[in-house]
One Martini backbone bead per residue (centre of mass of N, CA, C, O) as a GRO file, in nm:
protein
  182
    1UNK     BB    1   1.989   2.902   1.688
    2UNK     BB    2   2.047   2.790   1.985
    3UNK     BB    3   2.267   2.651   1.909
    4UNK     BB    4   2.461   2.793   1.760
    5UNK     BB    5   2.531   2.996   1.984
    6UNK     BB    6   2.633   2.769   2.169
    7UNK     BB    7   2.863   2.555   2.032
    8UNK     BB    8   3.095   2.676   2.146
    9UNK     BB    9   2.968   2.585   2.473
   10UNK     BB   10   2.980   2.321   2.404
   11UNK     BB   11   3.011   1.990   2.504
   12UNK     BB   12   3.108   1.687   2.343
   13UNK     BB   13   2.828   1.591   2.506
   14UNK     BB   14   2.644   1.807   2.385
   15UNK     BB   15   2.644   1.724   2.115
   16UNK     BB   16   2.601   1.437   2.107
   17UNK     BB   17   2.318   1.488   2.173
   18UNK     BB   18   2.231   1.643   1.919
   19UNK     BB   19   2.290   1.361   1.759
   20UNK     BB   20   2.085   1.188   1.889
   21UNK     BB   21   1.814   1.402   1.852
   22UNK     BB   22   1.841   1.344   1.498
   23UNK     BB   23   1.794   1.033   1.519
   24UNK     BB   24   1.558   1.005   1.714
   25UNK     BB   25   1.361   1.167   1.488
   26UNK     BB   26   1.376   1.001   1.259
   27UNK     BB   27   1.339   0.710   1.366
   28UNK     BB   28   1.053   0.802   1.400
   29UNK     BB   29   0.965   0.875   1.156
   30UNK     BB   30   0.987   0.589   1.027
   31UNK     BB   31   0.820   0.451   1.246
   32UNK     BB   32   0.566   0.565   1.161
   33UNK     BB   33   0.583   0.515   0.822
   34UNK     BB   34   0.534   0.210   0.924
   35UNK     BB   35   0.288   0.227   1.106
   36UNK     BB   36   0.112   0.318   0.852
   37UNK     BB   37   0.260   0.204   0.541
   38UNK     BB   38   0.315  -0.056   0.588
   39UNK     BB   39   0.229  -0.365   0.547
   40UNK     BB   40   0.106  -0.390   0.835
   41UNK     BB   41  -0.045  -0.090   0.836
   42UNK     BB   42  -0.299   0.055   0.913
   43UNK     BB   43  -0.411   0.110   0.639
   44UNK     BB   44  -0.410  -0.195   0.579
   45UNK     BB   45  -0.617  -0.237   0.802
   46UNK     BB   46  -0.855  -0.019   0.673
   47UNK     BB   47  -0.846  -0.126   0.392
   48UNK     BB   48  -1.003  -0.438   0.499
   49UNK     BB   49  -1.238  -0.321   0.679
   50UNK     BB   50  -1.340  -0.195   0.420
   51UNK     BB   51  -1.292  -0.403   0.137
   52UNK     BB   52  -1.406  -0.687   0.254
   53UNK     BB   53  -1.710  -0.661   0.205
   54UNK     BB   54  -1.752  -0.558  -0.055
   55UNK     BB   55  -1.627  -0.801  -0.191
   56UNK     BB   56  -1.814  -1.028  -0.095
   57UNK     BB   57  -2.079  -0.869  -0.195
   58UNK     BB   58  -1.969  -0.893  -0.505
   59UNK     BB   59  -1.911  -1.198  -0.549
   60UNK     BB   60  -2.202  -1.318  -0.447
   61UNK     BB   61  -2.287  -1.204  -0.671
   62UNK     BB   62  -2.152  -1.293  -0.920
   63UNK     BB   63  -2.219  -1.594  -0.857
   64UNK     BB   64  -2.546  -1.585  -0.859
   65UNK     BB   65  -2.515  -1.566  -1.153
   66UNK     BB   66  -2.337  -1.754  -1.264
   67UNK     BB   67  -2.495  -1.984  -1.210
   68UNK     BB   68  -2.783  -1.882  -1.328
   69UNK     BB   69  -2.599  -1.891  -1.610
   70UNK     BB   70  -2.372  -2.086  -1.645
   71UNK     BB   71  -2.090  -2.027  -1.560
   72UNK     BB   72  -1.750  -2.102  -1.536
   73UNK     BB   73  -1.606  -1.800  -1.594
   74UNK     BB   74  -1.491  -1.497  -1.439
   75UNK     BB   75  -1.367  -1.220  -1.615
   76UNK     BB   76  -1.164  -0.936  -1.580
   77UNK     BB   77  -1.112  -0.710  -1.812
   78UNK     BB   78  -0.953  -0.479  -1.658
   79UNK     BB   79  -0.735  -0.649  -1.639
   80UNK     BB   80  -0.439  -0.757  -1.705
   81UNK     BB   81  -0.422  -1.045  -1.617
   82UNK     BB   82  -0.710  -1.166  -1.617
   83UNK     BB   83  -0.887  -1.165  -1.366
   84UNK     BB   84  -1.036  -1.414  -1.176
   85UNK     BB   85  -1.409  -1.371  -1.004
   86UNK     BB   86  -1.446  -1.687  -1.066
   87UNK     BB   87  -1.503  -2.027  -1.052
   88UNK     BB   88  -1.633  -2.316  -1.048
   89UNK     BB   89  -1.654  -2.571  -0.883
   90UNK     BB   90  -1.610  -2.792  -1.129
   91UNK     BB   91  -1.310  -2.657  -1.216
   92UNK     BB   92  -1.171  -2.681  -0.903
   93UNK     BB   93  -1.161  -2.983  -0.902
   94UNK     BB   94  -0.998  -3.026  -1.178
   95UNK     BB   95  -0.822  -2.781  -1.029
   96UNK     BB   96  -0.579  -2.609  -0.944
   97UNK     BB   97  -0.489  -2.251  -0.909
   98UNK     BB   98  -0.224  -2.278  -1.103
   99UNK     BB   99  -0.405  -2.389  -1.386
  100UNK     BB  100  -0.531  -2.154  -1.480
  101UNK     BB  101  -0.373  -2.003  -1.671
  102UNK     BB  102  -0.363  -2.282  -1.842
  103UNK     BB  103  -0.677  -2.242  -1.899
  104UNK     BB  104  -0.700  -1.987  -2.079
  105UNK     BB  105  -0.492  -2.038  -2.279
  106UNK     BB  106  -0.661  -2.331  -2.385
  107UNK     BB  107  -0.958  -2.195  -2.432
  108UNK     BB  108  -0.814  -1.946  -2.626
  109UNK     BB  109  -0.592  -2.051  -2.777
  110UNK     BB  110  -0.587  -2.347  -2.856
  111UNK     BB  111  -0.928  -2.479  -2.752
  112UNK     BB  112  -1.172  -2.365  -2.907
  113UNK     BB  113  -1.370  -2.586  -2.879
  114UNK     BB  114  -1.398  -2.599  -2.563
  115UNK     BB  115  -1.429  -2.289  -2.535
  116UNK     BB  116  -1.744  -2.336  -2.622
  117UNK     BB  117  -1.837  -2.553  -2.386
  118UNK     BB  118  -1.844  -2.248  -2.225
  119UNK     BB  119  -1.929  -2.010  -1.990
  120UNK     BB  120  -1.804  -1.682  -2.018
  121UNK     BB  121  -1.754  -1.378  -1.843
  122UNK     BB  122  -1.719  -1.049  -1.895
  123UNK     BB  123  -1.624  -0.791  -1.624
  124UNK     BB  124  -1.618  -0.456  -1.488
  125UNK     BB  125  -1.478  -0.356  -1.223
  126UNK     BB  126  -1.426  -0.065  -1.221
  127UNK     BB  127  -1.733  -0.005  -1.299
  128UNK     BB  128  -1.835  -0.122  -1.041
  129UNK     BB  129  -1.693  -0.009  -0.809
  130UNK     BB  130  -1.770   0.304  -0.920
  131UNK     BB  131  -2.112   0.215  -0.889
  132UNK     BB  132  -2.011   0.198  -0.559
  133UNK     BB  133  -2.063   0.392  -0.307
  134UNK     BB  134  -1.910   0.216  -0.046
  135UNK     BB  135  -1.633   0.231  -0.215
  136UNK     BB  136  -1.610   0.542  -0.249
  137UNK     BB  137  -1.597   0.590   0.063
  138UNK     BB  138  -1.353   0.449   0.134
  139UNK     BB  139  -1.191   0.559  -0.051
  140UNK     BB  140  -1.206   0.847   0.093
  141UNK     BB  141  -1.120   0.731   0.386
  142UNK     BB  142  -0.823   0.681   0.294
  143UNK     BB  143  -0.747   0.873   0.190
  144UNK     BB  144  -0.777   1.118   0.446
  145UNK     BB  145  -0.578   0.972   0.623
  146UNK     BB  146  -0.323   0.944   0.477
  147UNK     BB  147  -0.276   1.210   0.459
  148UNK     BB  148  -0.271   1.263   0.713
  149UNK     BB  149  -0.038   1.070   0.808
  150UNK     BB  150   0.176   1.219   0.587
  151UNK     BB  151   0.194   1.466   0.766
  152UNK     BB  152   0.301   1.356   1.015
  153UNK     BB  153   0.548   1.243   0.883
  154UNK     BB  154   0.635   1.502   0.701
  155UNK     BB  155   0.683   1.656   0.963
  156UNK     BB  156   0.918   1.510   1.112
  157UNK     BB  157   1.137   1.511   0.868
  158UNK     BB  158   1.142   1.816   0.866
  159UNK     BB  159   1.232   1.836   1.159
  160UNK     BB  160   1.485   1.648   1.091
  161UNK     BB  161   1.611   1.859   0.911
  162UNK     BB  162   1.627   2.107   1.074
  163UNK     BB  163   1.826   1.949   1.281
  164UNK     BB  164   2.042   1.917   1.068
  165UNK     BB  165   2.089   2.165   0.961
  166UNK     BB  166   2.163   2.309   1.235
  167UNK     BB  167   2.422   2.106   1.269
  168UNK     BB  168   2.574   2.225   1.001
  169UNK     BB  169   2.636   2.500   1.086
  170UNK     BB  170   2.769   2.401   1.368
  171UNK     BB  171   3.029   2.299   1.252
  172UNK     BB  172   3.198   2.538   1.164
  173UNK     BB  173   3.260   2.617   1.512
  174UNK     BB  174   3.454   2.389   1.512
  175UNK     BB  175   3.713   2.197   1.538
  176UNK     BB  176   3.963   2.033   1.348
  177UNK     BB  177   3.937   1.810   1.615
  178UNK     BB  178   3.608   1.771   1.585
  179UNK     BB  179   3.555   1.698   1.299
  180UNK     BB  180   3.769   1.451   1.316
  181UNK     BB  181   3.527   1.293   1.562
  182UNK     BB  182   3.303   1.272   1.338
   0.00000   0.00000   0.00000
């Protein structure tokens, strides 16, 4: 409101001003939301601190069961893309990692024969993870932090919306010798 009553009163640098500061809130509110949210932000770095023990601690169990129970090869069923949670040494080192996805498709589409001489287990992860009270925990304190971080990224977003909602009302007041200057 206080720019509007002067925007009259301003000169053509003190307007540029006030464009270059609602700029420069905008970038603002940008660089917070990559600085928490980007690929490699805050959040991504919570949530690896939080729940790589919990994946390794819930691995080395399933290592531990297939091993002791002869499974060649543990897969979650709760995954769309039946992501494979284990498997053997044996047949590490007879495939690269890339050959898995056509060793499940010839074990279980082709090669039926082949697929009964190994010990598969399927294991819903979903379920599995749902009740680890440590991973329910994580996801509890990720959740809350994402929360409090949204509001601060869209307290300054709103806070550059509103500056220049009010820079937009005093254009109005501009000459328009001035509005095709900008």
């Amino acid at each position: 409101k206080n720019y509007q009553n002067e925007v009259v009163f301003l000169s053509e640098e003190q307007k540029k001003k006030r464009q270059e500061d609602i700029m420069a809130k905008e970038k603002q509110a940008s660089d917070l939301k990559r600085k928490y949210f980007g690929p490699e932000g805050e959040l991504f770095k919570k949530r690896t601190s939080l729940m790589t023990p919990i994946q390794e601690e819930i691995y080395t169990a399933v290592k531990d069961i297939a091993d002791q129970r002869g499974y060649s090869l543990v897969i979650d069923r709760s995954s769309d893309s039946a992501g494979i949670i284990y498997g053997s040494p044996k047949i590490d080192k007879m495939m690269g990692a890339k050959a898995w996805t056509l060793l499940l498709l010839a074990l279980f589409a082709l090669l039926p024969k082949a697929a009964m001489a190994q010990k598969f287990a399927l294991i819903d992860m979903e379920y599995v993870l749902k009740n680890v009270p440590a991973y329910e925990r994580a996801n509890e304190q990720l959740n809350q932090v994402s929360k409090k971080w949204q509001a601060e990224v869209e307290a300054l977003t709103t806070e550059a919306g509103t500056m220049y909602k009010n820079y937009q009302n005093e254009v109005v007041f501009l000459s328009e010798e001035q509005k095709k200057k900008r």
